[in-house]
LOROSE-856081 format. One record per residue: x, y, z of N, C-alpha, C in turn. Coordinates in Angstrom, 1 decimal. Layout:
residues N
n.X  n.Y  n.Z  ca.X  ca.Y  ca.Z  c.X  c.Y  c.Z
X  Y  Z  X  Y  Z  X  Y  Z
...
***
This chain:
residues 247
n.X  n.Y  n.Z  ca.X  ca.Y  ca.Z  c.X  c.Y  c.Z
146.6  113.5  21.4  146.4  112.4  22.3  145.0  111.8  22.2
144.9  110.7  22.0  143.6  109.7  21.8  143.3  108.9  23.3
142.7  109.2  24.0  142.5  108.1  25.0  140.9  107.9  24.8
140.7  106.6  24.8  140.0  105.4  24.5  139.7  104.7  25.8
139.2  105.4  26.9  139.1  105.0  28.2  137.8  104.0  28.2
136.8  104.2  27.4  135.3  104.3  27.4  135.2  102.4  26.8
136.2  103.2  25.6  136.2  101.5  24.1  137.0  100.6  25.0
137.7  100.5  25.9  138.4  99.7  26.3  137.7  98.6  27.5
136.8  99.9  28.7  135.8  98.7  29.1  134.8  98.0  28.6
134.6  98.6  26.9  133.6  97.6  26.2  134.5  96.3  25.8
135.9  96.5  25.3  136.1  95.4  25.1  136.7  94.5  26.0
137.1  95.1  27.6  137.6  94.1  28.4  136.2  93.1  29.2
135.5  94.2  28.9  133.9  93.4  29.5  133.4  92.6  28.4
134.1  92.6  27.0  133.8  91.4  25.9  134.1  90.3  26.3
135.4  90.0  27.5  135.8  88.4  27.4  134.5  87.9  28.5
133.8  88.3  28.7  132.5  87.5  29.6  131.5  87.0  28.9
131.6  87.3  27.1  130.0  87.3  26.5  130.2  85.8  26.2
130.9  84.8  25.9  131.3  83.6  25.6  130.7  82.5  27.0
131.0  83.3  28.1  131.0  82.2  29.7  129.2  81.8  30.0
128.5  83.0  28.7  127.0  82.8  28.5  126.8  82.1  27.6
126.4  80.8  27.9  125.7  79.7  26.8  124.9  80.4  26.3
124.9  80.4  24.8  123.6  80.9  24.3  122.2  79.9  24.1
121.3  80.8  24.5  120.2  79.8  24.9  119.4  80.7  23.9
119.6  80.7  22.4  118.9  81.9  21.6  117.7  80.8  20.7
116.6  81.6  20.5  115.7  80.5  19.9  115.1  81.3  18.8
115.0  80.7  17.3  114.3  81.4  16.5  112.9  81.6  16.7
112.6  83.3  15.9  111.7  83.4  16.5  110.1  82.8  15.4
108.8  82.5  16.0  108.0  82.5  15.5  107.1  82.2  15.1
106.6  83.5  15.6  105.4  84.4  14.5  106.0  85.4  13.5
106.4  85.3  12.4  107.2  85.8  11.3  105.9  86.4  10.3
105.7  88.0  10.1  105.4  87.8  9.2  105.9  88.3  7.6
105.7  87.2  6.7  106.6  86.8  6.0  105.8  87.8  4.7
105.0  88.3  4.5  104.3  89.8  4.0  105.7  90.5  3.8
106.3  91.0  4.2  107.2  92.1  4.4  108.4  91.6  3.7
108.8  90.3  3.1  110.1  89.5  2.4  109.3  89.0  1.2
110.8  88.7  0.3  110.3  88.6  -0.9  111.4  87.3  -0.9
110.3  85.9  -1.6  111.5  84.1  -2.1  111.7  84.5  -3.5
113.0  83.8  -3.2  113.5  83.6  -4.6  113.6  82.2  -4.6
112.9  81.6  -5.6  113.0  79.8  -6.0  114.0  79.5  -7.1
114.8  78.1  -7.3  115.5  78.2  -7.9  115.2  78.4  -9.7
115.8  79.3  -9.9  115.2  79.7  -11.6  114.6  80.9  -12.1
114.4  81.5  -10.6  113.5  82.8  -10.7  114.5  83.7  -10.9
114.5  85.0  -11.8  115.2  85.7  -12.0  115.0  86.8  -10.9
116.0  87.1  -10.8  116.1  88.3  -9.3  116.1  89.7  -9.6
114.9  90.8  -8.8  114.4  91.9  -9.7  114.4  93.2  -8.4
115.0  93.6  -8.5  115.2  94.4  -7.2  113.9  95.8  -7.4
113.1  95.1  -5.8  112.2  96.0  -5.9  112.1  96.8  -5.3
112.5  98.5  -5.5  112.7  99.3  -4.4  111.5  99.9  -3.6
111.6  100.4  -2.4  110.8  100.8  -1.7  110.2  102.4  -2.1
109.1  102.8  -1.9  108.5  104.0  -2.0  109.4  104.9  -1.6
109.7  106.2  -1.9  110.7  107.0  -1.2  112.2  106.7  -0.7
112.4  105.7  -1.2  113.4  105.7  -0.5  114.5  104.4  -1.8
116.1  104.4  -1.8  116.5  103.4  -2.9  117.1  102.0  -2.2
116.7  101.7  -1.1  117.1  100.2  -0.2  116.5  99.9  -1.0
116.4  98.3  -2.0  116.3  97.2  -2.0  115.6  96.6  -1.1
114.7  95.7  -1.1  113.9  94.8  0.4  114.9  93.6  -0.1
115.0  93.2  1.4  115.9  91.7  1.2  115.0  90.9  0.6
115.7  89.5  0.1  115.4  88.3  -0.4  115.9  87.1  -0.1
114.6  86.2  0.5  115.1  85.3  0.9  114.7  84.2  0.5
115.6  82.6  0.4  115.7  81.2  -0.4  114.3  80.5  0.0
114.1  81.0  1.4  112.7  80.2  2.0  112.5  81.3  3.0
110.8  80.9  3.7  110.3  81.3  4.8  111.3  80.9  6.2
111.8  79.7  6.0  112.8  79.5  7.0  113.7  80.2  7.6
114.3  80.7  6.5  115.8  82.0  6.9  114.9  82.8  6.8
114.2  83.4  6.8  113.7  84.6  7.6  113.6  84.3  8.8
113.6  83.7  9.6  113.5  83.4  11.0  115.0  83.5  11.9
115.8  82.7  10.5  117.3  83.3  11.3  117.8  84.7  10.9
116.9  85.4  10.1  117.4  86.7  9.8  117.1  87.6  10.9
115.8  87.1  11.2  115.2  88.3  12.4  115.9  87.7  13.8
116.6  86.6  14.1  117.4  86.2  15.0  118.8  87.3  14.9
119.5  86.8  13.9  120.6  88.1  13.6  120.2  89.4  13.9
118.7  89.6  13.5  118.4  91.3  13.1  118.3  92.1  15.1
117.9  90.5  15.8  117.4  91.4  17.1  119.1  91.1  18.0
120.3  90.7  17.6  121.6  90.8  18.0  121.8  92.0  17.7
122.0  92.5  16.4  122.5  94.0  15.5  122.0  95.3  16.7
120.4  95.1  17.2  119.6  95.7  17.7  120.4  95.9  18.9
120.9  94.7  19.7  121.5  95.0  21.3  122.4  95.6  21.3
123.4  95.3  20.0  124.9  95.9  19.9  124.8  96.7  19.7
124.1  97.3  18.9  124.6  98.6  18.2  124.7  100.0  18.8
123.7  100.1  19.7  123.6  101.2  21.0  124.5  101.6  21.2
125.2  100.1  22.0  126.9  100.6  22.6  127.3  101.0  22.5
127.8  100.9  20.7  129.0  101.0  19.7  128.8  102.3  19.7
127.7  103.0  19.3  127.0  104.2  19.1  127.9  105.1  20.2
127.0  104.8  21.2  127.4  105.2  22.7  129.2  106.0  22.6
129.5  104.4  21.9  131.1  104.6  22.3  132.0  105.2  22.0
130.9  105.5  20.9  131.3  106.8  19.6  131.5  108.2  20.3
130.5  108.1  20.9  129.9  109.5  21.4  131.1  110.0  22.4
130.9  109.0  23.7  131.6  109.2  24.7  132.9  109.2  24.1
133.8  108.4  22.9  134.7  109.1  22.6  135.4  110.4  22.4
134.4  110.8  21.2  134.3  112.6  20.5  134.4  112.6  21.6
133.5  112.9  22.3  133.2  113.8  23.5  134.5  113.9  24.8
135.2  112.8  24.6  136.3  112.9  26.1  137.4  113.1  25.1
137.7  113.0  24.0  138.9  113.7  22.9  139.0  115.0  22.9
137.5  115.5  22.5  137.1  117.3  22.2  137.2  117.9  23.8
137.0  117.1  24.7  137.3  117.7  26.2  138.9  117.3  27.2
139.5  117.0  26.4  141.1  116.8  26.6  141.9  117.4  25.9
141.3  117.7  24.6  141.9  118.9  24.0  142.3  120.1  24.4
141.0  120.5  25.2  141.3  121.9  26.2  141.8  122.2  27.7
142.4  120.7  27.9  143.0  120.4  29.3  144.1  120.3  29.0
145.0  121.5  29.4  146.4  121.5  29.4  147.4  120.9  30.0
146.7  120.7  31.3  147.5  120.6  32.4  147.4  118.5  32.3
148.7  117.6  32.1  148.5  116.1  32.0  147.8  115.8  33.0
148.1  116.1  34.8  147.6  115.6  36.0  146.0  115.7  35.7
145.5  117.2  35.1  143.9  116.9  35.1  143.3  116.1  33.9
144.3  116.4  33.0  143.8  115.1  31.9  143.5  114.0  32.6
144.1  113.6  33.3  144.5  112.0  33.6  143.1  111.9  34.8
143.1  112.8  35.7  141.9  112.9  36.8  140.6  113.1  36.1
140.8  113.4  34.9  139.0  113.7  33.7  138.8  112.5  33.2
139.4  111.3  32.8  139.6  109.7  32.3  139.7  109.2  33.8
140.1  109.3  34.6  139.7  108.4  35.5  138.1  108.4  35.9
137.4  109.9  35.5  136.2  110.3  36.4  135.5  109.4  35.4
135.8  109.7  34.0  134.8  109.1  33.0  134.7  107.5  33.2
135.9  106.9  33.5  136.2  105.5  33.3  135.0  104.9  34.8
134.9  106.1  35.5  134.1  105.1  36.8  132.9  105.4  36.3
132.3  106.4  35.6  131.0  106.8  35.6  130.6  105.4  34.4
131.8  105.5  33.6  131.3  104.2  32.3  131.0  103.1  33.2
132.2  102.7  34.3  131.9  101.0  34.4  130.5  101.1  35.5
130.1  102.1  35.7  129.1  101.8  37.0  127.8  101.6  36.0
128.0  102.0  34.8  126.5  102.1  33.9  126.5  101.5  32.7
127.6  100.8  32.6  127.6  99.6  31.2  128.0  98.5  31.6
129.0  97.7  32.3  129.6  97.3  32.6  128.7  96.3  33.0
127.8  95.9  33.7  126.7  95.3  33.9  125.4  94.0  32.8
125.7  95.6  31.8  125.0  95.1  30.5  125.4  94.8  29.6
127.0  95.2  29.8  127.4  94.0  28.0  128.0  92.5  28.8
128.2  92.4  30.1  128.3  91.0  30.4  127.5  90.3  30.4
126.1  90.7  30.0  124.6  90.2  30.0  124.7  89.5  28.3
125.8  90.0  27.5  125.7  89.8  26.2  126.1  88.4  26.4
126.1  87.7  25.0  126.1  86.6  24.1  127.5  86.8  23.4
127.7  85.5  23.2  128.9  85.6  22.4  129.1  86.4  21.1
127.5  85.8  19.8  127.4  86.5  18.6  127.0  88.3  19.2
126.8  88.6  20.4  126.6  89.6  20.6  127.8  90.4  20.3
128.8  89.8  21.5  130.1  90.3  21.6  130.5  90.9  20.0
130.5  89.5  19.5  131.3  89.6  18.2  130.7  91.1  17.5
129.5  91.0  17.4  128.8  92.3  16.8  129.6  93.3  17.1
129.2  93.4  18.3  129.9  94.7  19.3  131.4  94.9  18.7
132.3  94.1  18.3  133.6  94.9  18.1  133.4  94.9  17.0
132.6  94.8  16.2  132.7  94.9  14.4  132.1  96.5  14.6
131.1  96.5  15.1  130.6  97.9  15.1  131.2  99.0  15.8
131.9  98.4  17.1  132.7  99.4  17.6  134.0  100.1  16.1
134.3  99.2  15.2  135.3  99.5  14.2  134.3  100.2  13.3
133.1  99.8  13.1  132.2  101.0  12.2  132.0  102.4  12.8
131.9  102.2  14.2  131.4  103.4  14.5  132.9  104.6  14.6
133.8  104.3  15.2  135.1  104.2  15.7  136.0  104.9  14.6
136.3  103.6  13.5  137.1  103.7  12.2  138.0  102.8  12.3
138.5  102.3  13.6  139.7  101.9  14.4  139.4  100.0  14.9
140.0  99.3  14.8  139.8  97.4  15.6  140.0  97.9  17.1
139.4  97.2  17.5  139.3  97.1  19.3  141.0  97.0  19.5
141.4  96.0  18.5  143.0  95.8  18.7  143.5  97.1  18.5
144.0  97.8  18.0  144.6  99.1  17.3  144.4  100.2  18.2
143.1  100.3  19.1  142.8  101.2  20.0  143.0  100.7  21.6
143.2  99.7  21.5  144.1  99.2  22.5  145.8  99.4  22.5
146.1  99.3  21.7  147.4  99.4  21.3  147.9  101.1  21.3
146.9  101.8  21.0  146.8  103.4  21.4  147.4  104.0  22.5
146.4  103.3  23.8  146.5  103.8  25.1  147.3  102.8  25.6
147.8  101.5  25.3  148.4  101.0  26.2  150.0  100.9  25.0
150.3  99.5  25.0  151.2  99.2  23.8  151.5  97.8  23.1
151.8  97.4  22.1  151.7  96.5  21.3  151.2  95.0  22.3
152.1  94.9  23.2  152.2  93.5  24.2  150.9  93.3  24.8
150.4  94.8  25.3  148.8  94.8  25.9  148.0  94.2  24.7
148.1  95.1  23.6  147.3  94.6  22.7  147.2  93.1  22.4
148.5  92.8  21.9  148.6  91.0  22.2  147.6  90.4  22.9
148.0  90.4  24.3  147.6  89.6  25.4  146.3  89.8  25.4
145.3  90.6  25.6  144.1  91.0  25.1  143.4  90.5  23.9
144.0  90.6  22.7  143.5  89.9  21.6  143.2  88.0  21.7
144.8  87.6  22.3  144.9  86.1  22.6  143.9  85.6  23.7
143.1  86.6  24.7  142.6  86.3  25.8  141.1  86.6  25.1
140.7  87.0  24.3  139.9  86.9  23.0  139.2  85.8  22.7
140.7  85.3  21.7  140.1  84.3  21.0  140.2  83.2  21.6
140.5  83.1  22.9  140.2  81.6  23.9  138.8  81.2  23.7
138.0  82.9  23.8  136.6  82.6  24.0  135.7  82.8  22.6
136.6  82.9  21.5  136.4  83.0  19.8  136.2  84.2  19.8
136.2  85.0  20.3  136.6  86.7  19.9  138.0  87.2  19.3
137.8  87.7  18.2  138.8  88.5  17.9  139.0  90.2  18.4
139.4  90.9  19.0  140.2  92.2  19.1  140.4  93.0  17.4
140.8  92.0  16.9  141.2  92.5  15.5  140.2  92.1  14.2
139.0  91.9  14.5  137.9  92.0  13.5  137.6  93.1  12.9
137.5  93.4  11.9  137.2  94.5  11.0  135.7  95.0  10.7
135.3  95.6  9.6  134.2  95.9  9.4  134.3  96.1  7.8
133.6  95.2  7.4  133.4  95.4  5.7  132.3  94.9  5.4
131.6  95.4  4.4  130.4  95.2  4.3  130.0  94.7  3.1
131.2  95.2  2.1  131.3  94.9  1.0  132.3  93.4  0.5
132.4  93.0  1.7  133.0  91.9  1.6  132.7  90.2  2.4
132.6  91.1  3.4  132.2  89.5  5.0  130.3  90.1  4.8
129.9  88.7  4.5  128.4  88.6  4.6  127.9  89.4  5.6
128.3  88.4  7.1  127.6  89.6  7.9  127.9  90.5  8.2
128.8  90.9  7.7  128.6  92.9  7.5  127.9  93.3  6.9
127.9  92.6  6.1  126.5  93.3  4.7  125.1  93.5  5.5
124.9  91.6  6.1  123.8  91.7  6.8  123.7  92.9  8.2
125.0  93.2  8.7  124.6  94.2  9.8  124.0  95.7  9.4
125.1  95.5  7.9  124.5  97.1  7.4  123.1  97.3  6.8
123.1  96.6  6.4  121.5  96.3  5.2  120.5  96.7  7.0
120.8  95.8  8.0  119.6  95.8  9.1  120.0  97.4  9.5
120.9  97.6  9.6  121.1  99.0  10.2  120.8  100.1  9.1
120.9  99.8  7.5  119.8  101.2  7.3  119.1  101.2  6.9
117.8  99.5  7.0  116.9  99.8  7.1  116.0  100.2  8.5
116.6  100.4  9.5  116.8  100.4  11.0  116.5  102.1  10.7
117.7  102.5  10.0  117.2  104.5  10.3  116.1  104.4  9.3
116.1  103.9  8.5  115.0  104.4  7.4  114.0  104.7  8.3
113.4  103.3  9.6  112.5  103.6  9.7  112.2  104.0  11.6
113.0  105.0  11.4  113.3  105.2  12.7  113.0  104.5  13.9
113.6  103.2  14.1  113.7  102.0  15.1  115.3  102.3  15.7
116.3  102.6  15.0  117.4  103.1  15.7  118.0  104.7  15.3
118.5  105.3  16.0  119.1  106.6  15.8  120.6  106.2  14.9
120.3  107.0  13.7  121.4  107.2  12.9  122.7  107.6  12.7
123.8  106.7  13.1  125.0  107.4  13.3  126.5  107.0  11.8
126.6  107.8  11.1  127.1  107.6  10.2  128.7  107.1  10.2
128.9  106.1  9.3  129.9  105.0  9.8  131.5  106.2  9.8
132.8  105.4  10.8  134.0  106.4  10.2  134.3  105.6  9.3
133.7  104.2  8.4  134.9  103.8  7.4  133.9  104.4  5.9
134.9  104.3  4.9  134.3  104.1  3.6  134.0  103.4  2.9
132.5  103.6  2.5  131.9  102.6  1.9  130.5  103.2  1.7
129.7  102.6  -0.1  128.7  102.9  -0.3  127.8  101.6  -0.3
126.9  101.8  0.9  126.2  100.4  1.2  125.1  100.2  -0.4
124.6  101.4  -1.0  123.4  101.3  -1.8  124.1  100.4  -3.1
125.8  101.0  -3.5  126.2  100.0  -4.3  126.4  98.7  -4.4
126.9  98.6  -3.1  127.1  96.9  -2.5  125.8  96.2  -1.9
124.4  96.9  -2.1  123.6  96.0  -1.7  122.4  95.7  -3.3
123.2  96.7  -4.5  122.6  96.4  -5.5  123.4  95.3  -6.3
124.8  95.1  -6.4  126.0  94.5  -6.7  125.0  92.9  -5.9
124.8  93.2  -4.8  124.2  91.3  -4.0  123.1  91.4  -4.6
122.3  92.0  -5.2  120.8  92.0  -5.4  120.2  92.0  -4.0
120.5  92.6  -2.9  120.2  92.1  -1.8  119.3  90.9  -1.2
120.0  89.6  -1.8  119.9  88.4  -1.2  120.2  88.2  0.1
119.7  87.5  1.2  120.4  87.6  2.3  120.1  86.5  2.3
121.9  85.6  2.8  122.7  84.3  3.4  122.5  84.2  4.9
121.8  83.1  4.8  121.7  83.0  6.4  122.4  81.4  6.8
123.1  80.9  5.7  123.9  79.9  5.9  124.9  79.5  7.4
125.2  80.0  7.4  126.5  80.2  8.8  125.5  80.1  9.8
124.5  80.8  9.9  123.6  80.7  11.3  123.2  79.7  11.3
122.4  78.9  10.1  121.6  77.5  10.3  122.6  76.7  10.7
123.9  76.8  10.0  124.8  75.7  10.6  125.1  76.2  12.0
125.5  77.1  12.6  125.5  77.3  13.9  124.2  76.7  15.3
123.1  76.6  14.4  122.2  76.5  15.3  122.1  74.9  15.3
122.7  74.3  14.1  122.4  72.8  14.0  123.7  71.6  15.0
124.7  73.0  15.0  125.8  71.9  15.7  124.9  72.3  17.9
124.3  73.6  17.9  124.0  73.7  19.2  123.4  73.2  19.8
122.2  72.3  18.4  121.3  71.6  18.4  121.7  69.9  19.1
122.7  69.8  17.8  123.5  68.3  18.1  124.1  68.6  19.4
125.0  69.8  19.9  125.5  69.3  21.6  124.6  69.4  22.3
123.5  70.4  22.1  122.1  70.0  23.4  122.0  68.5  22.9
121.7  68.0  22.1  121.5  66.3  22.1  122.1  65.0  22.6
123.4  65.7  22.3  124.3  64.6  22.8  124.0  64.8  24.4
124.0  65.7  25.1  124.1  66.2  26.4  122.9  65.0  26.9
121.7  65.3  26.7  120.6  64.8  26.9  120.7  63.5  27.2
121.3  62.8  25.8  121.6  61.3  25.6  122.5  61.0  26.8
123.8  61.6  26.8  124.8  61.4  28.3  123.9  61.2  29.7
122.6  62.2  30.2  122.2  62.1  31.1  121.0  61.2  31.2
***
């Protein structure tokens, strides 16, 4: 028996990160010491770090570094939880195991489920939409499992449904995956996440899917695309404008 008491108020407390306009601003003072431009023509030469085989990212201009470290301090809020959710999972699986009796199973998930919402519950509705989104990609890194699929666990297919559809009202999917080797910003979540343990800024928790990040970030030359964000920030730009113009 899998109950998922913990993952479930992170993702019912997901449909609130959308009803927050993001009011996110690039940052800066960047210093740009630490990245390496590639201009068009330059051959790309992956230069690894002292002790260690990460790759340093590379970027087209000094510009996308600014939306990288914007992405980089999202990864940063999310990833805790995911972590978290991990834990408190193992942890209320490996302690239902040895509860025989269903009535106390069921009274051990209720205790957990109040202790969660009194001490998260608060702070992921404080999230952002790109927050959210993070948050279920990594709950599936951390996990192995889609927010959908583990919904579908403890409850049953129709829940999952309805959940997922009540989702993407607010552009969240339930059913987002985690690949790193495939969807950019996975790449980009993983590349920030292990340079993140390298340099102990976050606690290390090893993914449940498979996948070798050092392959897949030598295969990109680890370039980092920050395309999708500039366009995101340019349409938030044009509705702050239009808004302006209206008043």
């Amino acid at each position: 028996m899998k109950t998922i008491i913990y993952i479930l108020l992170l993702f019912l407390s997901a449909f609130a990160f959308s009803q927050k306009q993001e009011a996110d601003s690039l940052p800066t003072n960047t210093n740009v010491d630490d990245y390496i431009f590639v201009k068009p023509g330059d051959s790309v030469v992956i230069q690894l770090k002292e002790i260690t085989l990460l790759p340093k990212p590379k970027f087209n201009s000094k510009k996308d570094i600014r939306y990288y470290l914007w992405f980089k301090r999202k990864v940063f809020k999310a990833y805790p939880f995911a972590q978290l959710a991990s834990e408190r999972l193992d942890s209320l699986n490996n302690r239902l195991t040895k509860i025989s009796s269903k009535r106390k199973r069921k009274k051990y998930t209720k205790q957990i489920q109040k202790y969660v919402e009194g001490e998260f519950t608060d702070q992921i509705k404080k999230m952002t939409t790109t927050e959210g989104r993070l948050l279920i990609k990594l709950i599936h890194r951390q996990t192995g499992k889609t927010a959908f699929d583990n919904i579908k666990a403890v409850r049953n297919g129709w829940k999952a449904f309805w959940y997922n559809t009540t989702a993407n009202v607010f552009k969240l999917s339930l059913k987002d995956t985690y690949n790193p080797a495939v969807v950019n910003e996975d790449f980009l979540i993983e590349q920030i996440l292990q340079r993140a343990f390298e340099d102990g800024r976050l606690i290390a928790q090893k993914s449940k899917l498979e996948f070798d990040f050092l392959e897949i970030a030598t295969k990109k030359k680890s370039v980092v695309n920050v395309e999708e964000y500039k366009a995101m920030f340019a349409k938030m730009r044009k509705k702050k404008n239009k808004k302006k113009k209206i008043k």
